[in-house]
C-alpha positions in Angstrom: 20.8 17.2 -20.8 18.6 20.2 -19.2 16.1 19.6 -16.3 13.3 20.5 -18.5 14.7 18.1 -21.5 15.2 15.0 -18.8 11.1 15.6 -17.4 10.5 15.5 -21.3 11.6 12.1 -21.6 10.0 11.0 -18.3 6.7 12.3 -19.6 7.5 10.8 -22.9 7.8 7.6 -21.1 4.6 7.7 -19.2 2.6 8.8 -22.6 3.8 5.9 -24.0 3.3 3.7 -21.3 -0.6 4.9 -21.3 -0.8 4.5 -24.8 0.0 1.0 -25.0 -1.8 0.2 -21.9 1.0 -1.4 -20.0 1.6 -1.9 -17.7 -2.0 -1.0 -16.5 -0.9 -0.1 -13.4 -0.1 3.0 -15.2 -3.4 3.8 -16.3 -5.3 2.9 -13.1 -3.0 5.6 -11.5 -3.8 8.5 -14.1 -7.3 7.6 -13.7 -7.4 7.6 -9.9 -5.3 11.0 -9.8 -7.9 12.8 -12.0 -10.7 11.2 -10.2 -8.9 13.2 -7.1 -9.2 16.3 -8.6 -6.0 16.6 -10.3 -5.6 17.6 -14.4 -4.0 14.9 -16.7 -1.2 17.1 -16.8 -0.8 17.5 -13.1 -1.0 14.1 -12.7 1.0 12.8 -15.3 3.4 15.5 -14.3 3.5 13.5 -10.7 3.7 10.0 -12.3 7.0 11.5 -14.7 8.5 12.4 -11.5 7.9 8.9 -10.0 9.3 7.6 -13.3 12.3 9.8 -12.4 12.7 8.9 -9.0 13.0 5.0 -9.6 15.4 5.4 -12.7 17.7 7.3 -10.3 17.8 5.0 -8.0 18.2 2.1 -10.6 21.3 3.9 -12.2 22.7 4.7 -8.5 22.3 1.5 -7.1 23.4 -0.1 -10.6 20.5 -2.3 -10.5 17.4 -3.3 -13.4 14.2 -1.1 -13.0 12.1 -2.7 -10.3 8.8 -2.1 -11.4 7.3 -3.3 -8.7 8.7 -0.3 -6.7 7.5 1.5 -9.4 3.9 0.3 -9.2 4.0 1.4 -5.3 5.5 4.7 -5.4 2.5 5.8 -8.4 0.2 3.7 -5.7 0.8 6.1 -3.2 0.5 9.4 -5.2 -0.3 12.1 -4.5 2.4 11.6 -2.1 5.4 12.2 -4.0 8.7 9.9 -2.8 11.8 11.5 -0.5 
């Protein structure tokens, strides 16, 4: 799968995640991000990459999706993780 075709399904993922409205921790951080300054699409650009970043590290460490990681990393955007 291309680069471009992977951040498609990360940006898939975080539509859908603000479409259903959970978890709302999603929302809150699109909302915050735009009240920053940023466009939707910047920001949701930054929360797909945070998306990213924690499934890489589920698959690598063989381990479930810790959300709560998740909810922490999109906490501390704009700040993008190492």
């Amino acid at each position: 799968m291309s680069k471009d075709n992977l951040l498609k399904v990360f940006l898939n993922t975080v539509e859908e995640q603000l479409t259903s409205g959970k978890p709302p921790f999603v929302q809150n951080t699109l909302w915050r991000l735009v009240k920053m300054g940023y466009t939707q699409k910047e920001a949701k650009s930054m929360m797909a990459g945070v998306m990213a970043h924690q499934m890489a590290d589920s698959i690598l460490g063989d381990t479930p999706f810790n959300q709560l990681q998740y909810q922490l990393l999109l906490e501390k955007l704009p700040k993008l993780p190492q």
